[in-house]
C-alpha positions as CSV (number, residue, x, y, z in Angstrom):
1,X,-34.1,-5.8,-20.9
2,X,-33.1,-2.1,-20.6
3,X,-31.9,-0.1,-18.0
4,X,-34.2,2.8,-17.2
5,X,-33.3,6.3,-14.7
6,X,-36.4,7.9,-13.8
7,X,-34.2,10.5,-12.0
8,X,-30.1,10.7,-13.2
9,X,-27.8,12.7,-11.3
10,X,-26.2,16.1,-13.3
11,X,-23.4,15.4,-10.9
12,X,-21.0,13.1,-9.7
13,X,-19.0,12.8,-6.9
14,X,-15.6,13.5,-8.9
15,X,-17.2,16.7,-10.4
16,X,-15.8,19.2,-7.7
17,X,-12.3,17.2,-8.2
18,X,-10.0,19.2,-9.8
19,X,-10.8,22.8,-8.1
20,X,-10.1,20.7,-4.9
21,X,-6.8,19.3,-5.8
22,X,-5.7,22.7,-6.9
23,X,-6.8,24.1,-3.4
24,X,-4.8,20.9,-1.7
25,X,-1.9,21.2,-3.6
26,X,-1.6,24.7,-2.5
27,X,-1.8,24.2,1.1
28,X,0.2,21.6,1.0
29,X,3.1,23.2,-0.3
30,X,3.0,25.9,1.5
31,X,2.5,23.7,4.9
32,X,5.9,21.6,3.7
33,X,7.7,25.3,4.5
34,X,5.5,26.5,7.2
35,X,5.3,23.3,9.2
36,X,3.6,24.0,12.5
37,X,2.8,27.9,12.5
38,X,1.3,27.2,9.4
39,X,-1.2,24.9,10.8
40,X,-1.9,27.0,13.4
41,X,-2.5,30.0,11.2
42,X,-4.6,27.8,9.0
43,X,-6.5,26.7,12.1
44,X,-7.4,30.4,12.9
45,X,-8.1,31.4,9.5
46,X,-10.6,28.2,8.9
47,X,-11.7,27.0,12.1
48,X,-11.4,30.4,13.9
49,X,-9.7,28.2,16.9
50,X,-6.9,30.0,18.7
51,X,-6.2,27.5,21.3
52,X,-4.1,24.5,22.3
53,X,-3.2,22.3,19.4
54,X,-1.8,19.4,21.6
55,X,-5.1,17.7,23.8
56,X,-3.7,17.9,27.3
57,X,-4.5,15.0,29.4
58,X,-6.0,17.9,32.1
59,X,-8.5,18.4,29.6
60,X,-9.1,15.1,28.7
61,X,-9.8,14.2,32.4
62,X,-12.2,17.2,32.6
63,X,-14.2,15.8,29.7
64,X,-14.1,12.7,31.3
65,X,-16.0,14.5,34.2
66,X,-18.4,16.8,32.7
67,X,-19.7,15.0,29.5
68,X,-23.1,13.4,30.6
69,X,-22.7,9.8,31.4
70,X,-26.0,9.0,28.7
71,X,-23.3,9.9,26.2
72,X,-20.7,8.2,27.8
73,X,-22.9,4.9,27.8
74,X,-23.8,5.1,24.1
75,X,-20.0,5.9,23.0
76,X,-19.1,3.0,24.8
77,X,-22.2,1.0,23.4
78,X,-20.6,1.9,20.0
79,X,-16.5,1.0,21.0
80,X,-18.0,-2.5,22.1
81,X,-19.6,-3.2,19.2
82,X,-16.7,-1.9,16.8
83,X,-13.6,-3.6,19.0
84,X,-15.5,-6.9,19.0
85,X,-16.3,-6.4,15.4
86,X,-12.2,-6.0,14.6
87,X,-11.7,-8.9,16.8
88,X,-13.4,-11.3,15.0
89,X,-12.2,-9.6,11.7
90,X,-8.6,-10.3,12.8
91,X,-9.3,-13.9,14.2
92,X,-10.7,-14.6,10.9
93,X,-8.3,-12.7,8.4
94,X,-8.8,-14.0,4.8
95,X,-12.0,-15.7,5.2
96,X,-15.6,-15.1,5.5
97,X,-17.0,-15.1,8.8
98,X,-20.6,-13.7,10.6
99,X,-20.6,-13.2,14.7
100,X,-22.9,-12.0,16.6
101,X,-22.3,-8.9,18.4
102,X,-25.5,-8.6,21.1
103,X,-28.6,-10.3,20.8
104,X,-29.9,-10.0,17.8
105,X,-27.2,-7.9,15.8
106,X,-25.3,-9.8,13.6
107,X,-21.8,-8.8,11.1
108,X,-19.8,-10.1,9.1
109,X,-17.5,-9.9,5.7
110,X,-17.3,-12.1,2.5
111,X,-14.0,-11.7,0.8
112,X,-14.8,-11.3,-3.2
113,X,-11.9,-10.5,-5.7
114,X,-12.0,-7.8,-8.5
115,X,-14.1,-8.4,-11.5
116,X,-11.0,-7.0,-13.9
117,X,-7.2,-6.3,-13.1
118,X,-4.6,-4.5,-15.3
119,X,-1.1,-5.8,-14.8
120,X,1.8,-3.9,-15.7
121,X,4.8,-5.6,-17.4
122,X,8.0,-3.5,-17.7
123,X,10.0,-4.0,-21.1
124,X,12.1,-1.3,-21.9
125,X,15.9,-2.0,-21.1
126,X,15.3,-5.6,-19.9
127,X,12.6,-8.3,-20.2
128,X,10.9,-8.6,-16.9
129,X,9.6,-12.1,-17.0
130,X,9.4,-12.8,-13.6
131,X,7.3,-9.4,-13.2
132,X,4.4,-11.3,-15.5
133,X,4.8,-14.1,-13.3
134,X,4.3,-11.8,-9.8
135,X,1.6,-9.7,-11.1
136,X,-0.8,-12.4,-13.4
137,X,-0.1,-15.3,-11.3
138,X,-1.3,-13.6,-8.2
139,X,-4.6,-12.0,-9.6
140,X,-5.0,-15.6,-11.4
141,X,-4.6,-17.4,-7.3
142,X,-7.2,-14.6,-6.3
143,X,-9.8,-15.7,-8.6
144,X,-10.1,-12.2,-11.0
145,X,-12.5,-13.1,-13.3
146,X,-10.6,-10.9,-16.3
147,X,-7.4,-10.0,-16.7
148,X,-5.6,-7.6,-19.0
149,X,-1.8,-7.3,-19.5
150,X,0.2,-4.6,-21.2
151,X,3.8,-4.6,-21.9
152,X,5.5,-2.5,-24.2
153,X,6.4,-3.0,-27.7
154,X,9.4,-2.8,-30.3
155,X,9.7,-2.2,-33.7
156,X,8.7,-4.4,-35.7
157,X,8.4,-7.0,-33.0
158,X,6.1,-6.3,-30.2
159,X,6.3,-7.0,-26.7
160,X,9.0,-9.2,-25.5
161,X,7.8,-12.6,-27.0
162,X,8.9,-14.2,-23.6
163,X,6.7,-11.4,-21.4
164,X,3.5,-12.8,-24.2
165,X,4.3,-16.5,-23.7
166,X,4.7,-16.0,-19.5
167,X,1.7,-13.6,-19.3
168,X,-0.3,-16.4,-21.5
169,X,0.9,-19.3,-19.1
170,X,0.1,-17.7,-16.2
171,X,-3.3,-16.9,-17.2
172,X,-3.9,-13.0,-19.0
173,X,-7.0,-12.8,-20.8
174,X,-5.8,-10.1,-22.9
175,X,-2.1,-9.1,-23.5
176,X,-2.0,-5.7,-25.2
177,X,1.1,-4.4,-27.1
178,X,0.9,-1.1,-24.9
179,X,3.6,0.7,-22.7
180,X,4.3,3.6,-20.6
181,X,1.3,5.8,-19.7
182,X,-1.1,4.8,-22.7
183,X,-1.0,1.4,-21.3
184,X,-2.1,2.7,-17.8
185,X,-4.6,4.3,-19.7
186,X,-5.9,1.6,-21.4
187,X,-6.7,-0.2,-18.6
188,X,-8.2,2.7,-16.7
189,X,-10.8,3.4,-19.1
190,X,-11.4,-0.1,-20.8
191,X,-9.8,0.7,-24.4
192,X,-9.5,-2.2,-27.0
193,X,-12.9,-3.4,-26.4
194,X,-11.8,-4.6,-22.6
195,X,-14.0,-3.8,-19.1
196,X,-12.3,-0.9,-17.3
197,X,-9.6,-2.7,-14.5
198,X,-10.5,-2.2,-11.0
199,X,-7.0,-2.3,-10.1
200,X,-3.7,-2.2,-12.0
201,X,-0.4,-3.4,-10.5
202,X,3.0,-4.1,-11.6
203,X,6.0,-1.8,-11.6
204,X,7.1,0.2,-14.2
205,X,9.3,3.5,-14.6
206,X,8.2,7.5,-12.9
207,X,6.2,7.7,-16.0
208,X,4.2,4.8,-15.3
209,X,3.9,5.4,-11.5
210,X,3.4,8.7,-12.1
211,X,0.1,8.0,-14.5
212,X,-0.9,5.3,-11.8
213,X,-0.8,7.8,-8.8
214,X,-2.7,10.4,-11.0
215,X,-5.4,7.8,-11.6
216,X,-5.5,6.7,-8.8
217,X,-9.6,6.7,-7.1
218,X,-10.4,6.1,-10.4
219,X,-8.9,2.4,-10.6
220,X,-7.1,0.8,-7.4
221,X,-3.6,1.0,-7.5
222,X,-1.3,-2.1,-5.8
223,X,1.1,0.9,-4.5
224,X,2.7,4.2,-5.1
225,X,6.2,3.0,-6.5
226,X,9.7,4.2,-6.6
227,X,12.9,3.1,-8.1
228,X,14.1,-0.3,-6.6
229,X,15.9,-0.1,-3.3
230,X,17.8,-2.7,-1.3
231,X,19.1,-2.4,1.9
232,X,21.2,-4.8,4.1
233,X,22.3,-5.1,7.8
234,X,25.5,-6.6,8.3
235,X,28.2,-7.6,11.2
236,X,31.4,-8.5,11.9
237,X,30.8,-12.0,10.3
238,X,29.5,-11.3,7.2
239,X,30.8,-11.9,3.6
240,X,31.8,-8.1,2.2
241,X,32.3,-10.1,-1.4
242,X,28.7,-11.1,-1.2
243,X,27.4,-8.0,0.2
244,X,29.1,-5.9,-2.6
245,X,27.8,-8.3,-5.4
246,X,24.4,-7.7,-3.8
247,X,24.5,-4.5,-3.4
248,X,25.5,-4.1,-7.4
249,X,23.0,-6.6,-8.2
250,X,20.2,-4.0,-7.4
251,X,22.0,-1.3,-8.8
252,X,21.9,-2.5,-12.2
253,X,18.1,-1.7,-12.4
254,X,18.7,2.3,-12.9
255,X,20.6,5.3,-12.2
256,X,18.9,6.0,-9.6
257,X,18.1,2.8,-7.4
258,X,19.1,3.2,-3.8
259,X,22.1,0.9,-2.3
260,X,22.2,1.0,1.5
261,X,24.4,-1.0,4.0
262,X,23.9,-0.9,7.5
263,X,27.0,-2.4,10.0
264,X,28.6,-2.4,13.1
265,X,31.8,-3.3,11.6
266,X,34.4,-0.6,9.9
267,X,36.1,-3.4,8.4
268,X,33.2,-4.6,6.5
269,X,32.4,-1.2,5.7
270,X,35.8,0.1,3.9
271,X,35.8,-3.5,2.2
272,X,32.2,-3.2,0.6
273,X,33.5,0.3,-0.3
274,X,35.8,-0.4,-2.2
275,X,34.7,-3.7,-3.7
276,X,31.4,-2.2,-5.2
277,X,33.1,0.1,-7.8
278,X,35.3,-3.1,-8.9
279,X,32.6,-5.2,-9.2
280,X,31.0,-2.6,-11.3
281,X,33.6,-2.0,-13.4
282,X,33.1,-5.6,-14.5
283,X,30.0,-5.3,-16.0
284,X,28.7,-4.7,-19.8
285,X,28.2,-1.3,-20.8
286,X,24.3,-1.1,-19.9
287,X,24.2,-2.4,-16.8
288,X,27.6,-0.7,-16.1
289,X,26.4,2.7,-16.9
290,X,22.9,2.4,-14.3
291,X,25.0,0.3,-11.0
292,X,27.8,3.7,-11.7
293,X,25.2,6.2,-11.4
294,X,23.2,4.5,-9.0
295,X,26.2,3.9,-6.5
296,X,27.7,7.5,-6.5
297,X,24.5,9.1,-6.2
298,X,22.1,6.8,-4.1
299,X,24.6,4.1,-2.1
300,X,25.2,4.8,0.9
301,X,27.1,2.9,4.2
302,X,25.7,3.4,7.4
303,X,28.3,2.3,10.4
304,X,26.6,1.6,13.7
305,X,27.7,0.7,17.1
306,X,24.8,-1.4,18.1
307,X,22.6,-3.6,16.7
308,X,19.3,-1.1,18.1
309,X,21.1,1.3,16.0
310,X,20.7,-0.2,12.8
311,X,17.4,-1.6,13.6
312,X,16.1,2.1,14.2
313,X,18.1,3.2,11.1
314,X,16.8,0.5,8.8
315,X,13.6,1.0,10.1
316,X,13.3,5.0,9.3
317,X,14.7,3.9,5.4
318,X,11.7,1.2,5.3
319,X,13.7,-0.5,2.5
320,X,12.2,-2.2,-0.5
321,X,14.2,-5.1,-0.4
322,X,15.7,-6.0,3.0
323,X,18.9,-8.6,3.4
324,X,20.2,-9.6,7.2
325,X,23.9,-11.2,7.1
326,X,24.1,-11.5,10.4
327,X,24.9,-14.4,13.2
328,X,21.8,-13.7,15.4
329,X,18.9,-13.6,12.2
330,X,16.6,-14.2,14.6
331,X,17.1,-11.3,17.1
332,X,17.0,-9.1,13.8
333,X,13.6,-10.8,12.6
334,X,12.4,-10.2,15.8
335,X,12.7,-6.3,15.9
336,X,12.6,-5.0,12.2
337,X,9.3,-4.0,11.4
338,X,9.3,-2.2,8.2
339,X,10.5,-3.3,5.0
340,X,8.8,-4.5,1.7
341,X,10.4,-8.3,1.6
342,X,13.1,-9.8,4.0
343,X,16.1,-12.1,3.3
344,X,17.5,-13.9,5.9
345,X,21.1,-15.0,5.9
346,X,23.8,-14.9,2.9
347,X,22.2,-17.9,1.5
348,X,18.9,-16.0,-0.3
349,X,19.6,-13.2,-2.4
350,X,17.0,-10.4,-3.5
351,X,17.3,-11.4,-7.2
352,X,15.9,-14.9,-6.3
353,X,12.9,-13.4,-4.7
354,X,13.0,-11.3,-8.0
355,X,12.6,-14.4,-10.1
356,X,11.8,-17.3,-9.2
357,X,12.1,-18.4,-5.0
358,X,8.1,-17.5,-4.1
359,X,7.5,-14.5,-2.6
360,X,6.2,-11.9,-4.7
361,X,8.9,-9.1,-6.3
362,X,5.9,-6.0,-6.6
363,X,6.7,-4.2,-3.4
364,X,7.2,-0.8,-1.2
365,X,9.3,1.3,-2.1
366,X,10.3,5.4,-0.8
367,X,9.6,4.2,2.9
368,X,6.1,3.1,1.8
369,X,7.0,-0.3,3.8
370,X,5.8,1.8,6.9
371,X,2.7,1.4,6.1
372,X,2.1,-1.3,3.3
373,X,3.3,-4.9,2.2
374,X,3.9,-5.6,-1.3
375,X,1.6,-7.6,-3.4
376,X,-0.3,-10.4,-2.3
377,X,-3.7,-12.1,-3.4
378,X,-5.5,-10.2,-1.0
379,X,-4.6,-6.7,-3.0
380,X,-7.0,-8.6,-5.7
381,X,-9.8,-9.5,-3.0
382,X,-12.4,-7.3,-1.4
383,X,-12.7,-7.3,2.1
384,X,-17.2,-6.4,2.2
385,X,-18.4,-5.9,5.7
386,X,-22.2,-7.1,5.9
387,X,-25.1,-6.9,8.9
388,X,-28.4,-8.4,9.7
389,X,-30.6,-7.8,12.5
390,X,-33.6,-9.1,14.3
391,X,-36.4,-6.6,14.8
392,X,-36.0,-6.8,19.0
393,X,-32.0,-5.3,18.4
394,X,-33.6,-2.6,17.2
395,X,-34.5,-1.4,20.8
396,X,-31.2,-0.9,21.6
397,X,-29.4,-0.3,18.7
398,X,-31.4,1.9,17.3
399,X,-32.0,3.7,20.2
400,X,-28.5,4.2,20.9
401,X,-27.7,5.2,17.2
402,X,-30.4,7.9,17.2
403,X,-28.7,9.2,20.5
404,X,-25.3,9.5,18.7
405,X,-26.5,10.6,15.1
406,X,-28.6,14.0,17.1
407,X,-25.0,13.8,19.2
408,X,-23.5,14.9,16.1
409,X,-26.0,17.0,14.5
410,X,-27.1,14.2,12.2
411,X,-30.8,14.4,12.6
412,X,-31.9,12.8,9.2
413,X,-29.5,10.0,10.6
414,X,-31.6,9.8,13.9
415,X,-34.7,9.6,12.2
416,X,-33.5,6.6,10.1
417,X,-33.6,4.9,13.6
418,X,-36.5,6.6,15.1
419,X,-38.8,5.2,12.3
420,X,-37.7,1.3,13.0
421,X,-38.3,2.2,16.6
422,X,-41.7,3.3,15.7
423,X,-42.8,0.7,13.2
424,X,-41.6,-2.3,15.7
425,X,-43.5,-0.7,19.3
426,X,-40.4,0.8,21.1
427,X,-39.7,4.6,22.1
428,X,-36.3,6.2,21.9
């Protein structure tokens, strides 16, 4: 059997790309220094709008009044629809479902994971087991039908013959001798005889995250990733020994991994200060070398007077990894809302969230925990929306989409609607 195009396209939709990004890029730099004038000049320039930029709620209310209540109707016909859809969508998070949302009109989604995932496996100055664990494990759970691992080599060895034995147990398909940016790639563009990954995740240094954000739209991407970060909210009560060994812990992972202690307490504060470069001093030369660097350039101690304070503060950093030593964990749980992975009480530790206690290591970092978690099975699994209707929906949902699609201008949308209404007897 053969695969036949009676018409092929010259074109494809990433063939305008790279005069766009240039364009982007531009504008984009030039808006980081103009900030709001240079939206509004841009505005004029493109849009030849000279007006407000803030919608006043006056001029809401007088659209509210003057916009014919026809449109009104099918707008809200449309909201209904789309709220009840999200609804159900968030009543039913992780698992197939179909509602119906009028008579006749019925939605749904089937969750269906990747087809082939790439995972990343760091192995320069240490050997990141537990990252092969994190990344292969989790595709494995989500049911990825193939996937690839690359870690990178030495001479006249390999990769890490622990990071080969762990990425076999945990069930790679492939393990490729590959690092840096030719093992991001590889996996992009199916090299060594594998499919092309759908998605590649794992950490990795700014080379590696550089090649991933760069490639990104091409193959999925778990997240745009920094250097490690940890941050942790303390009080009057808490252990400054453990906090300083914590804080060093993270360190340790480069010269330029972010420390960052948030307190109400002075006392715990100077303590910690002092403590860290001790603790640091301790250490063998490698490790040594990245905690120094890292703490004089990227630690920082944050002293509060309320516990709202460091909430807001911790918040705004949206640290990677997130430890409360506090006496009321719960209050803190409570309010913190952005972070990559919490750690309540002195008791856990980021490094055994790192390793080996469950919850998965691959997370936000650079205040992306505003907006994303870290890896979980469902960065592996498809979310696909499907409908069905009966011919007598058609009535009124076609009707109404017509309406909106010549609302907008859209009329080869209306007519996609105007010929069902034709075909099954009704008039729009």
């Amino acid at each position: 059997m053969s695969i036949t195009y009676l018409k092929k396209s010259p074109k494809t939709s990433s063939t305008d790309d790279t005069k766009t990004t240039g364009i982007v890029q531009n504008l984009l730099k030039d808006l980081e220094k103009t900030k709001e004038q240079g939206c509004i000049d841009l505005t004029k320039k493109f849009d030849k709008y000279e007006g407000d930029i803030v919608v006043s709620k006056d001029r809401i209310e007088e659209i509210k009044k003057t916009l014919d209540q026809k449109t009104k109707d099918d707008i809200r016909f449309s909201h209904e629809r789309v709220k009840k859809f999200a609804e159900a969508q968030l009543k039913n998070y992780g698992q197939d479902f179909e509602v119906e949302l009028s008579d006749g009109l019925y939605a749904g989604q089937k969750l269906v994971p990747v087809n082939t995932a790439g995972c990343y496996i760091p192995g320069g100055r240490y050997a990141h087991i537990a990252s092969a664990v994190m990344s292969v494990t989790t595709a494995k759970v989500a049911g990825v039908k193939n996937i690839i691992a690359c870690s990178p080599p030495k001479e006249g060895v390999g990769a890490h013959p622990a990071i080969i034995y762990t990425a076999d147990l945990c069930g790679a398909d492939v393990i490729l001798n590959l690092g840096g940016v030719p093992a991001v790639a590889a996996m992009t563009n199916g090299l060594f005889k594998n499919s092309p990954a759908d998605i590649i995740v794992g950490p990795g240094n700014q080379f590696v995250a550089e090649a991933k954000r760069i490639l990104y739209g091409k193959v999925g991407i778990d997240l745009f990733a920094g250097p490690t970060e940890i941050g942790i909210i303390a009080d009057s009560k808490a252990d400054p020994e453990i906090i300083a060994v914590d804080l060093v812990g993270q360190a340790e992972h480069g010269y330029n991994s972010p420390c960052w202690l948030y307190t109400t307490s002075k006392q715990i504060a100077e303590k910690v200060i002092k403590r860290v470069p001790e603790l640091i001093a301790e250490l063998p030369e490698i490790p040594r070398a990245s905690a120094d660097a890292a703490w004089r350039d990227y630690g920082e101690v944050i002293l509060c007077d309320t516990d709202d304070e460091i909430v807001r503060i911790s918040d705004q950093y949206a640290p990677e990894h997130l430890e409360v030593q506090t006496e009321n964990l719960k209050w803190f749980y409570d309010r913190l809302t952005n972070y990559g992975s919490l750690f309540m009480g002195e008791e856990t530790t980021v490094a055994y969230g790192d390793k080996c206690s469950g919850t998965n290591h691959i997370l936000p970092t650079k205040g992306a925990g505003k907006y994303t978690g870290g890896l979980f099975v469902g960065k592996f699994i498809k979310t696909l929306t499907f409908q069905r209707m009966t011919k007598e929906s058609t009535k009124l949902v076609g009707a109404t989409a017509a309406r909106i699609s010549r609302y907008e201008g859209m009329e080869a949308h209306a007519r996609t609607g105007d010929v069902r209404l034709r075909k099954y007897g009704y008039s729009n």
